[in-house]
N, C-alpha and C positions, 0 to 999 in steps of 0.2 A: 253232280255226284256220280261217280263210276258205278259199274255193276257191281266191281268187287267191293266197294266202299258199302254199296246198299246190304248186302250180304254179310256184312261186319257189324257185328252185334255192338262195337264200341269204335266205329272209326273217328277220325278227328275231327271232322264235319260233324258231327252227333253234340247236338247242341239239347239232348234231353237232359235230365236231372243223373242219371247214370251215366249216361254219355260223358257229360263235364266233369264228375267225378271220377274218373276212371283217368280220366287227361291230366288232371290235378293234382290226383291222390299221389305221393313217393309208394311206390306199387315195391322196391325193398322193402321198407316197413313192411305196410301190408303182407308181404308172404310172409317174412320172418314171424309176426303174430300166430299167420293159418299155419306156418310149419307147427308153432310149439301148441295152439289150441290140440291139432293134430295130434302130436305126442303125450300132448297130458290123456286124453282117449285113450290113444294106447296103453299107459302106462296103469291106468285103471281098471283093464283088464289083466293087468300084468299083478295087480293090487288085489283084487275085487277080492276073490273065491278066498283068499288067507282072514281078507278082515270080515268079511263074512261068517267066515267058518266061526271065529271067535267072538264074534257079537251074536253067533247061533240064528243065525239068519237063513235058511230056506235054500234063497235063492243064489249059485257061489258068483251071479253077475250080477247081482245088485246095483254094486257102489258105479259097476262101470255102464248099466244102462241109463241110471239117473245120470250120471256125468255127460254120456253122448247127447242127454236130452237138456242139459245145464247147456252143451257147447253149440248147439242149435241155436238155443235162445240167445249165448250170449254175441253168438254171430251175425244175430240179425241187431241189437244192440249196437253192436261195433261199427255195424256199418252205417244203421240210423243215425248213431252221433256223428261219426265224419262227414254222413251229408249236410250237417250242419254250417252255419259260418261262423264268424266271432262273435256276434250277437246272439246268433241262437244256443251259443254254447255259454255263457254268461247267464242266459233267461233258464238254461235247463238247470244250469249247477246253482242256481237261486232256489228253485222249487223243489230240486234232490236235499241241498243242506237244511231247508227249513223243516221238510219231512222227516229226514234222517234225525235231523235234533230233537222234534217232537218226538220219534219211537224212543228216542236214549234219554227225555227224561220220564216217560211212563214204564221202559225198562225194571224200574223197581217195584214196580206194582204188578204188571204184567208179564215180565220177562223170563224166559226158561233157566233155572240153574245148570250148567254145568263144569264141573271141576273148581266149584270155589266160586264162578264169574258168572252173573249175570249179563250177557252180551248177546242174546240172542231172544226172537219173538216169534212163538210158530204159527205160521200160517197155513191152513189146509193139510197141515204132512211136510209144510217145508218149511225147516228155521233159517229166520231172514237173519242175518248180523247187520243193524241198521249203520254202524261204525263205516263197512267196507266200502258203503256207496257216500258215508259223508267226508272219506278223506280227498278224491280227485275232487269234489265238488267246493270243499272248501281253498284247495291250492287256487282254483280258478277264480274263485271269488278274494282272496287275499290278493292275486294280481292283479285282478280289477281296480279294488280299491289303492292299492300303489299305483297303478296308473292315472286313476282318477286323482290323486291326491297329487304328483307330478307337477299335475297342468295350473296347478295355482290358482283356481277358481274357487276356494273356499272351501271343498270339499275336504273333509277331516280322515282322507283314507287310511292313514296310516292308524289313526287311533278305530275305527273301524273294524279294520282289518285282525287287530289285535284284539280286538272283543270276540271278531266272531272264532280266533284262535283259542283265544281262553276259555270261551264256553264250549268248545267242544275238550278239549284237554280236562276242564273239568268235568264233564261227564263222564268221559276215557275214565279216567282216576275212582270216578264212583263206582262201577261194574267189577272189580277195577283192570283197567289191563293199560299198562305198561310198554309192552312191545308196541299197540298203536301208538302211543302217547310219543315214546321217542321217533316212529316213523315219523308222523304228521310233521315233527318239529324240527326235525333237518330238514323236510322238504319247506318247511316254512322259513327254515332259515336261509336255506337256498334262492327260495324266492325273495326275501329282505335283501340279499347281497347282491343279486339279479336288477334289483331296481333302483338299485346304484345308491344308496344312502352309505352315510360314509362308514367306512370300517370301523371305527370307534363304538356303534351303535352297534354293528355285526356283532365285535368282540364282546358286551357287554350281555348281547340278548345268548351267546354262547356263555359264557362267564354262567351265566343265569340258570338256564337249560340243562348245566353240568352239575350244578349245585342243585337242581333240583332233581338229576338222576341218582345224585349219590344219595339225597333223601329218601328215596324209595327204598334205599336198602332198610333205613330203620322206620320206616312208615308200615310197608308193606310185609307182611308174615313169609308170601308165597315169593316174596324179590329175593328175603334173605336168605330162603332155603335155597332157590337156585344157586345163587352166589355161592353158598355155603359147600352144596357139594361140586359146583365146579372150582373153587380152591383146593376143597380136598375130596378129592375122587374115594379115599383109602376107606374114609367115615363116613362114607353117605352112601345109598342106595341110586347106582347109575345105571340100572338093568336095562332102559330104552336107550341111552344113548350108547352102551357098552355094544348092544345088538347091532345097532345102525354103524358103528365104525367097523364088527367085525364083518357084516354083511357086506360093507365097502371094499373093502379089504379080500374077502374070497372070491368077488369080482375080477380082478386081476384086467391082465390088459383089455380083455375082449370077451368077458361076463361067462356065466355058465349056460345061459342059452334064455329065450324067451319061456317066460313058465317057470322055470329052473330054477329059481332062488329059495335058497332053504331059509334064513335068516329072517325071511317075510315074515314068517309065521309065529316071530318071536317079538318083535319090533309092534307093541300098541297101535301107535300112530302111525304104521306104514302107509298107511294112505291118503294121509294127510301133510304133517309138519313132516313126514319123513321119509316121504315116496323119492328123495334123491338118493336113499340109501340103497331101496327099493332099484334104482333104473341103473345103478352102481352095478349091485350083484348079477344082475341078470344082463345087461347089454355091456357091462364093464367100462374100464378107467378112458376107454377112446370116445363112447358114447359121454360118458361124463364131460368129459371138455367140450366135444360137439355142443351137449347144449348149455355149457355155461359160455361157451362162444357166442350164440345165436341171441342168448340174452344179452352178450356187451355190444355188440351189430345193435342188435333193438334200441338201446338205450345212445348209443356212442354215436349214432348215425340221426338222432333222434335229438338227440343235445346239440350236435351240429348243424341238422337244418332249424331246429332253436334259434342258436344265436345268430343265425343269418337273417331273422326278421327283422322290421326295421318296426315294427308297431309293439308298442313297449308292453302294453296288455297281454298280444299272445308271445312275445319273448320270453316274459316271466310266467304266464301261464303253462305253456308248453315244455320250458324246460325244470320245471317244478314237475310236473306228470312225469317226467320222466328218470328225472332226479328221484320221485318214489318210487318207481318200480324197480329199478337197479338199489335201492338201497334194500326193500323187502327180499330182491335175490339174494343180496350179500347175505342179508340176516339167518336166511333159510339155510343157504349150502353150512355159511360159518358153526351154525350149529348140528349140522348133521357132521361134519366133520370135528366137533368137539371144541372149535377154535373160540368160541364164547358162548355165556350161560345158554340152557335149555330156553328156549323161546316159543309160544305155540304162532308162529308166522308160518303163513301158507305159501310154496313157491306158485309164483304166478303162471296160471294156464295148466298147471304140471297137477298138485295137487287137488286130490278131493274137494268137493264142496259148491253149495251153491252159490252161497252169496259172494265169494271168495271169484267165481268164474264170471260169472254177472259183473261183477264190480269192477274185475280188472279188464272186462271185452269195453265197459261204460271209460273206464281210465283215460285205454290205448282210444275207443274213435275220440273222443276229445282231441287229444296228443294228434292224431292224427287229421281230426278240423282245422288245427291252427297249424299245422305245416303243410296245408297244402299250398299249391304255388297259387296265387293269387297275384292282380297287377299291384304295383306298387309295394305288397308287403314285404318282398325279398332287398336285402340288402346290396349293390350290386360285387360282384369279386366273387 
């Protein structure tokens, strides 16, 4: 080893446990993640002192010193999981879905109300959403078992796999929330189509999944009112999402400055479902695309080394993780931009919240254990 090589906190001859990660890890991913953890910080400062002020809170940096200390934690997660291998990421999404099912079914005994939903459990001063940590954990485990079920050894993966889908969808449905329900289920249908069963069966468990989203409309009280005022704007009360387009909107090309958004103050959920309204006004329509860019890099670059594995477990594993988190983006900007119903989905990394930051740093190192370069896993081309 050279001098300069000994001196190299990470050179290629570094055969420690960071060492080889570092060698292995697609280090694009990786920044792209620390750029947007990065920005959702910022952008929580950008947040904090508005939603403060109106929940009459004390402190006007609240929202933004829990979040630096959310992004701490979820950084050292992020990374824990991608030291991971395929095994150990299988043994960890086993022990996270069995816990997270246990808190969603004591949820109704012990669970915090708010807004109508049961979906959360407070611990210490911090409400966990046990939902957020069991959706990667179940994509992984649903691949598992398509995989298992592949090899023809008698293994019933497929019917497996749909058990552990339906008991979580129906706990979704008990609390009840909706927006997880159809997350989970395109990424699970993603992962059915991923593991090659033939499109018949595709079309069939969509057929299904559609018919059971238009039942929500007349199931659910809080599906139809959304619906309701988003057909008609004229008879329903649209005062958060009316805020959030025109806050978008007085952003212009290149925002009114950091700080400077007036519209924050008006917008409830600015710092949550609708901190892209928030990063709109104040960094404006350039910044906007910036980071709806860095999200499709994340996911686009992330579905591509996907399908370039050749081990069928982390193919469908990996590109299911990633197949959710590009859909929860879609869902977030769509509704801050008014493009479908009001939704309480959090943009990833971006938005407020703890279990919400935890859950997506838990997502991305997964995502990012099974694309790392490993011998034989890559397909060659």
């Amino acid at each position: 080893m050279t001098a300069q090589a000994q001196h190299h906190a990470f050179a290629r001859s570094d055969r420690s446990p960071l060492g080889v990660w570092w060698w292995t890890m697609d280090r694009w991913l990786l920044g792209v993640v620390a750029i947007l953890i990065g920005l959702g910080v910022l952008m929580s400062f950008a947040a904090s002192p508005a939603a403060a002020a109106r929940m009459n809170i004390g402190d006007p940096f609240h929202f933004a010193v829990r979040q630096c200390i959310f992004a701490a934690i979820g950084s050292v997660i992020l990374i824990s999981a991608s030291l991971l291998d395929a095994r150990g990421v299988r043994r960890a999404s086993f022990f996270i879905y069995g816990a997270a099912i246990a808190i969603m079914i004591a949820l109704p005994f012990l669970g915090h109300n708010a807004k109508g939903a049961t979906r959360w459990v407070e611990l210490g001063g911090f409400s966990l959403q046990p939902s957020e940590f069991m959706k990667p954990a179940l994509i992984v485990l649903v691949a598992w078992m398509f995989a298992e079920g592949q090899k023809g050894q008698g293994v019933p993966g497929v019917t497996i796999a749909f058990l552990l889908y339906f008991t979580a969808v129906g706990l979704l449905l008990i609390q009840p929330d909706v927006g997880q329900t159809v997350l989970i289920t395109v990424a699970f249908g993603a992962a059915f189509w991923m593991a090659g069963v033939p499109l018949s069966w595709v079309m069939g468990l969509g057929a299904v999944a559609l018919a059971g989203l238009c039942s929500t409309y007349f199931l659910f009280p809080h599906v139809h009112a959304r619906v309701e005022k988003f057909l008609s704007p004229d008879s329903a009360d649209t005062h958060q999402v009316d805020r959030a387009a025109e806050a978008i909107a007085a952003g212009g090309f290149f925002g009114r400055g950091p700080g400077e958004g007036v519209m924050k103050r008006h917008v409830p959920d600015l710092h949550t479902d609708f901190i892209y309204s928030v990063a709109a006004e104040e960094y404006g329509l350039i910044f906007s695309l910036l980071l709806i860019s860095l999200f499709a890099i994340l996911v686009i670059r992330g579905l591509y080394k996907a399908l370039k594995l050749n081990d069928p477990f982390q193919q469908v594993a990996a590109a299911g993780l990633f197949v959710m988190v590009g859909e929860q983006v879609f869902i977030n900007v769509a509704v801050n931009l008014n493009l479908i119903p009001t939704k309480g989905m959090t943009l990833p990394f971006i938005s407020y919240g703890g279990s919400s930051m935890l859950a997506m740093c838990l997502t991305l190192g997964m995502a990012l254990a099974l694309t790392r370069r490993r011998p034989g896993v890559y397909t060659q081309g």
